[in-house]
Residue frames as qw, qx, qy, qz and C-alpha x, y, z in Angstrom:
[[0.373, 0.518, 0.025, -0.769, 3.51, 28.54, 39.34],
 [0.690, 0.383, 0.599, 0.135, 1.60, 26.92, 36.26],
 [0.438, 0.253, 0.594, 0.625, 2.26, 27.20, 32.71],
 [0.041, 0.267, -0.084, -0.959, 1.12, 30.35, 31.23],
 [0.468, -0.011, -0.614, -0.636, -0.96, 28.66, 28.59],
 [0.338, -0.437, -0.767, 0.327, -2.26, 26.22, 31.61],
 [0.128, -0.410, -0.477, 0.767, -3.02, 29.21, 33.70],
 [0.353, 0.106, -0.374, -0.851, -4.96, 31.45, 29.89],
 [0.373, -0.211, -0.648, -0.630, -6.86, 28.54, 29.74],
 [0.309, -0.275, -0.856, 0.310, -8.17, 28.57, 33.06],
 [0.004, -0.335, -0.287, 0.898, -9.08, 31.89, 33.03],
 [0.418, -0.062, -0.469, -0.775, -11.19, 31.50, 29.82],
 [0.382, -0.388, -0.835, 0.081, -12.61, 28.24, 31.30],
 [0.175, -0.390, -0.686, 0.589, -13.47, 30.00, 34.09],
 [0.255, 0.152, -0.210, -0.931, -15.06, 33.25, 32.27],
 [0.443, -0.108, -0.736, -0.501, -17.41, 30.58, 30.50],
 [0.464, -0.390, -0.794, 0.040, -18.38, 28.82, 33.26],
 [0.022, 0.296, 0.344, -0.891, -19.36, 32.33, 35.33],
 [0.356, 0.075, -0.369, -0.855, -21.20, 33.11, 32.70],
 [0.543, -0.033, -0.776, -0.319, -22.93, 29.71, 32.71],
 [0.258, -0.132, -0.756, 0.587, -23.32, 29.53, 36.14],
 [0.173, 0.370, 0.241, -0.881, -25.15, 32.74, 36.38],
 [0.444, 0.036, -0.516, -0.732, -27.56, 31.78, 33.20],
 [0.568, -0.093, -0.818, 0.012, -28.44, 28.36, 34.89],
 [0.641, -0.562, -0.164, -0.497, -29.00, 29.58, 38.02],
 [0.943, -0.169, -0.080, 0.277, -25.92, 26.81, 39.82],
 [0.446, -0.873, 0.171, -0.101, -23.96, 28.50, 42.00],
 [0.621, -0.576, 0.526, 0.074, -21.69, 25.42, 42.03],
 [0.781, 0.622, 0.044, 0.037, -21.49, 24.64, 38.68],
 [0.400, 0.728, -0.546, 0.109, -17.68, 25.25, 38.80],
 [0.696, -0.314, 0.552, -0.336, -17.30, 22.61, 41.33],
 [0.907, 0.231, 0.251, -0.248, -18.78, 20.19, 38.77],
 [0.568, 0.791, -0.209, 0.090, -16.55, 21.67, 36.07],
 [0.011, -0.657, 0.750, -0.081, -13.27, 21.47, 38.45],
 [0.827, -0.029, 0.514, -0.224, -14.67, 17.85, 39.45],
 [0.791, 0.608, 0.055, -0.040, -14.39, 17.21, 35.38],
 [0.243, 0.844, -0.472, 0.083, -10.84, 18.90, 35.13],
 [0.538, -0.521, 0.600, -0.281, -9.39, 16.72, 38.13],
 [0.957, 0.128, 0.252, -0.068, -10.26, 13.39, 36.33],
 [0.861, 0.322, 0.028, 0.393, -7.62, 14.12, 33.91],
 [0.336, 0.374, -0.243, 0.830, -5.05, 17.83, 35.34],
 [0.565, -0.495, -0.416, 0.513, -4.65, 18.65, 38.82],
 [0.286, 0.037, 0.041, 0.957, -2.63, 21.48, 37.16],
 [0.213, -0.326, -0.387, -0.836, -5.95, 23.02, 35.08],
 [0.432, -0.715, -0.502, -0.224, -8.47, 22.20, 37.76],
 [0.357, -0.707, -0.397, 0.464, -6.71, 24.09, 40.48],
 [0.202, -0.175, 0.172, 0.948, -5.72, 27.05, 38.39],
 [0.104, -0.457, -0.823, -0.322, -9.36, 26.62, 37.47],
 [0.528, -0.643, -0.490, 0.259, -10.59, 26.97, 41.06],
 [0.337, -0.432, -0.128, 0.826, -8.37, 29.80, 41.87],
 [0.040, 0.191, 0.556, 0.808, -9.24, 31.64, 38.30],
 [0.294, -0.578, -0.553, -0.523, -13.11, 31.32, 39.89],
 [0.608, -0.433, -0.474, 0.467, -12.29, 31.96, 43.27],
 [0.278, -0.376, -0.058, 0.882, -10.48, 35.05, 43.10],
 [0.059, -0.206, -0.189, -0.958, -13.39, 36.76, 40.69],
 [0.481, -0.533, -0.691, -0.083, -15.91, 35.32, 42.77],
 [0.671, -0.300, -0.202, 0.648, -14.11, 36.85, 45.08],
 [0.148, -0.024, 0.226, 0.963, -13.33, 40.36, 43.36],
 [0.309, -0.372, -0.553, -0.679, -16.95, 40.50, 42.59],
 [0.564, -0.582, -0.559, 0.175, -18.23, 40.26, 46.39],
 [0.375, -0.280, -0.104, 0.878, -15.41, 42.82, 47.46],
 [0.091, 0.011, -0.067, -0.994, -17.40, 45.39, 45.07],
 [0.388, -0.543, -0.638, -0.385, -20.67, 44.31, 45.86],
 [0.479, -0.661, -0.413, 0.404, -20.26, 45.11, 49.36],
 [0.131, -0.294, -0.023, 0.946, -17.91, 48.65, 48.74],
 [0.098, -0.384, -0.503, -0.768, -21.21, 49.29, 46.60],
 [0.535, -0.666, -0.509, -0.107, -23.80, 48.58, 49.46],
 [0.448, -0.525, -0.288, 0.664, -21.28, 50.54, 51.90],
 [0.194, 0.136, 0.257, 0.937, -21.06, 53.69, 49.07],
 [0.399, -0.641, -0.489, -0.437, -25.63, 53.45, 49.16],
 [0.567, -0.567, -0.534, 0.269, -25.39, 53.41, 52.73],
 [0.310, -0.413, -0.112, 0.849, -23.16, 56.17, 53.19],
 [0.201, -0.173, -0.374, -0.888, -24.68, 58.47, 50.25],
 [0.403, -0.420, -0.813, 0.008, -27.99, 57.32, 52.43],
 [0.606, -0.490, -0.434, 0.452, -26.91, 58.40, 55.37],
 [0.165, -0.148, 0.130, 0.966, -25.35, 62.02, 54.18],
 [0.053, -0.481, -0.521, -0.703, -28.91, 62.43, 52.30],
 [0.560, -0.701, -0.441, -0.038, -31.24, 62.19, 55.61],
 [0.592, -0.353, -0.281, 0.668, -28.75, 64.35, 57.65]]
């Protein structure tokens, strides 16, 4: 497990660069950003990666239980 303070600042990093990602329009923009990290901490660029991963991640999971919630409230409306 990383460093606490390793692992805080990945999670801000990441925050920023979601944010930035989504303003820009670059999907992979954290890619670029772990690319950057890597040159100089292994540690911070995969606790990076995981940090965007898992809300990338967390953020699909309720995009879809939303689109299943429309569907079903849909489906109950027309019945």
């Amino acid at each position: 497990m990383a460093d606490p303070v390793v692992v805080e600042m990945a999670n801000r990093l990441a925050e920023e660069c979601l944010a930035v990602q989504g303003e820009v329009g670059d999907d992979r923009l954290f890619m670029q950003v772990g690319d950057v990290l890597g040159a100089s901490s292994q540690t911070l660029e995969e606790a990076f990666l995981t940090a965007v991963r898992t809300r990338m991640a967390n953020d699909a999971g309720r995009r879809f239980l939303a689109q299943k919630l429309k569907a079903h409230q849909a489906a109950a409306k027309s019945e």
